[in-house]
C-alpha positions in Angstrom: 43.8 -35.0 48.8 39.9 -36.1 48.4 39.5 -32.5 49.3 41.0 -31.0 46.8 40.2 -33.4 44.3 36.2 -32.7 45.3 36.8 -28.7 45.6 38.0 -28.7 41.7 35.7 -31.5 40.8 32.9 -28.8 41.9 34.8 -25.7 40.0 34.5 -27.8 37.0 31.0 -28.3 37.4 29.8 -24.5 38.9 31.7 -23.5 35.5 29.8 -25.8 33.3 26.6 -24.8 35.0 27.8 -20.7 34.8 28.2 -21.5 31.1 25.1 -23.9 30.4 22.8 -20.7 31.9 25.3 -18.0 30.0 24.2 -19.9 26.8 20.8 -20.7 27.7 20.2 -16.8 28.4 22.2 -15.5 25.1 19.9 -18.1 23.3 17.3 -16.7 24.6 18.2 -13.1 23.8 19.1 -13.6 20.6 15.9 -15.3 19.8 14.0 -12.2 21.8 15.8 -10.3 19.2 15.1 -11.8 16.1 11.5 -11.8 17.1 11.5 -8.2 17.7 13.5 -7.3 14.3 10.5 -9.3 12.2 8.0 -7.1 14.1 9.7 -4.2 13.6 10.0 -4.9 9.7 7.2 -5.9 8.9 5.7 -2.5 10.8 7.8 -1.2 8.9 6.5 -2.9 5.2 2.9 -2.1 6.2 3.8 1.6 7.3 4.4 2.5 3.9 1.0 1.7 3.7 0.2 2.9 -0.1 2.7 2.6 -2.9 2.1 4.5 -5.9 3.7 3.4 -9.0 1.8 5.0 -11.9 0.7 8.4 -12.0 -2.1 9.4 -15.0 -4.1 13.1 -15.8 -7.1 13.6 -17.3 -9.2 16.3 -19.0 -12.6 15.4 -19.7 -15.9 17.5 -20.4 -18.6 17.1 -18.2 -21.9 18.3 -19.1 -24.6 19.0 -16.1 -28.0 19.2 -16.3 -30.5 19.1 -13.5 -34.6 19.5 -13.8 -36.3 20.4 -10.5 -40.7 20.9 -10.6 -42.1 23.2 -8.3 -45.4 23.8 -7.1 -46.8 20.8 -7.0 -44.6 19.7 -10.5 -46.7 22.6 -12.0 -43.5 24.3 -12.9 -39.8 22.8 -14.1 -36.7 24.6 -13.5 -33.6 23.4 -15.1 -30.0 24.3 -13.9 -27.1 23.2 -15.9 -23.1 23.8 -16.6 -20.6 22.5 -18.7 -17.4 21.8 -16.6 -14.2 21.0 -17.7 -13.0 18.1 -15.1 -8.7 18.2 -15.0 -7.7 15.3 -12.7 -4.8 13.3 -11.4 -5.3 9.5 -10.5 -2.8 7.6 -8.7 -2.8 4.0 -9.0 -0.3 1.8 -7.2 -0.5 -0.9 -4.3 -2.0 -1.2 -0.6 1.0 -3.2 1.4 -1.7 -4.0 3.9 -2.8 -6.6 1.9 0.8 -8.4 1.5 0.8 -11.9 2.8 3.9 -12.0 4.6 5.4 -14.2 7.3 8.7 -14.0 9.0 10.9 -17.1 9.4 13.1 -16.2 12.8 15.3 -18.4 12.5 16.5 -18.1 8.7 16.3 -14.0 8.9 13.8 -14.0 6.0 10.6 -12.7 5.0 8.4 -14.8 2.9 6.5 -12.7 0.4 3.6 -15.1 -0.5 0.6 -12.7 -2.5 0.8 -9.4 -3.9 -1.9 -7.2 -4.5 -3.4 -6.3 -7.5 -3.1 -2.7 -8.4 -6.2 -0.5 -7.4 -6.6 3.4 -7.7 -5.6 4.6 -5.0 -6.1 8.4 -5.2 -8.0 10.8 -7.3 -7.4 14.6 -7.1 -9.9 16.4 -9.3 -9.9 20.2 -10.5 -13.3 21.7 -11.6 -13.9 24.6 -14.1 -17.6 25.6 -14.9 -18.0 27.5 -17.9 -22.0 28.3 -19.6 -23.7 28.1 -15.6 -26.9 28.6 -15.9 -29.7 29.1 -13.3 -33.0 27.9 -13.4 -35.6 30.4 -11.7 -36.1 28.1 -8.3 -33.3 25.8 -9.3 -29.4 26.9 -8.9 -26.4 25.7 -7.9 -25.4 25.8 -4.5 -23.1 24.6 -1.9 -24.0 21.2 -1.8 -23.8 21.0 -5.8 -20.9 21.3 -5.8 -19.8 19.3 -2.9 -21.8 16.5 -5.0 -20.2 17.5 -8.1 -16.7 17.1 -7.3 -17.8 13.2 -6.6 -19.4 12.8 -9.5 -15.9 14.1 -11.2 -14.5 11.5 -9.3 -16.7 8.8 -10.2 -16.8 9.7 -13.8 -12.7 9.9 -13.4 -12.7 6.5 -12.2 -15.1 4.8 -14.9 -12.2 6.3 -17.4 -9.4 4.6 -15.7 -9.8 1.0 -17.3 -9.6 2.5 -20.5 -7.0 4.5 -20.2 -4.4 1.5 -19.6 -2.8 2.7 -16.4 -3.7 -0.4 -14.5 -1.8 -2.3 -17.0 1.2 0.0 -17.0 0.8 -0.6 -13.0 0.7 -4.4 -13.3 3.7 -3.8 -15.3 5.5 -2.4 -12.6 4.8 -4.8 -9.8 8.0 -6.0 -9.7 9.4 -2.7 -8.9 7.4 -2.4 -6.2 8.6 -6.1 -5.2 11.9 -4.9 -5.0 10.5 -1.6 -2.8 9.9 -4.2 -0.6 13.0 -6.3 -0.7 15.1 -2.8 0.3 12.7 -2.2 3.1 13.5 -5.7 4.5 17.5 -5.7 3.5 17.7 -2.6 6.1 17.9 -4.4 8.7 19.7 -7.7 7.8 17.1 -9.5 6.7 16.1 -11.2 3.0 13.3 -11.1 0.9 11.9 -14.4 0.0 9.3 -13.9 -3.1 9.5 -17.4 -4.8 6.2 -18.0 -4.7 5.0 -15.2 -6.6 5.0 -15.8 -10.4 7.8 -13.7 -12.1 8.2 -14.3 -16.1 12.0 -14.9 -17.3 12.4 -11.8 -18.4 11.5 -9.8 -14.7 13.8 -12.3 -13.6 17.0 -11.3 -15.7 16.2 -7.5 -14.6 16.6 -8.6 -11.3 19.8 -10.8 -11.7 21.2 -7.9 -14.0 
């Protein structure tokens, strides 16, 4: 009787052992699992990489004019050109620098600081019209290699003014909620309290 009495006594305790490591492994697992998931989505956030949300053109007229001396400055040659600068800026956000941090345990990602907007491209298209050559002064090559950067530049200087950052700000919570889709893929929430949201961004989000 003692025998039997000790050979289920130690069933009972193999199977609360089995079940104690079967736990201890699917704990385990699961927590392997969630770790990898926040890895993969906040790869995944920064991936995107660049978000544009506005999108502005521009025509400007750009006048060049360049004074070279020769021979020991005993001569001055003067190129110039007027150029008609047609460019595209696009301005948007660079989800590298979102502060993020995943909380395992609750599935969520806590969105902490967004960026401010920044120009993030600028595609310029150059027409010369009135070139003219100085005698040991033209354009060459590099001219117009350094030409195309002052476009850019002069682009850029333009862009405050213009009120696309402003129109960007405008948008950020758009691009909030960019994010928040990105994260929902895979099961997981957004957490942007900390960011400050007026009323009004709030009701577009609630409606």
């Amino acid at each position: 009787m003692g025998d039997v009495v000790d050979i289920i006594l130690g069933l009972i305790l193999g199977a609360i052992l089995m079940y104690w490591v079967f736990s201890l492994f699917r704990k385990k697992r699961n927590k392997e699992i969630t770790e990898e998931q926040s890895t993969v989505i906040l790869n995944k956030i920064r991936s995107v990489c660049k978000l544009v949300s506005v999108e502005g053109d521009f025509a400007e007229i750009y006048h060049y004019e360049n004074t070279k001396d020769s021979f020991m400055s005993l001569f001055r040659s003067k190129k110039k050109a007027l150029i008609v600068i047609k460019a595209k800026a696009h301005i948007g956000y660079d989800l590298n620098k979102l502060s993020l941090k995943a909380i395992n345990d609750k599935k969520t990602i806590v969105l902490s600081h967004f960026p401010e907007p920044e120009v993030l491209s600028i595609e310029p298209d150059l027409q010369f019209y009135d070139i003219k050559n100085g005698i040991f002064n033209s354009f060459s090559p590099t001219d117009l290699t350094n030409l195309n950067q002052e476009a850019k530049e002069h682009i850029k200087q333009r862009i405050p003014e213009s009120g696309l950052m402003q129109t960007a700000k405008n948008e950020a919570l758009q691009a909030v909620l960019v994010v928040e889709k990105i994260v929902e893929t895979i099961g997981w929430k957004l957490d942007y309290s900390a960011l400050e949201i007026s009323e009004q961004e709030k009701q577009k989000i609630e409606s």
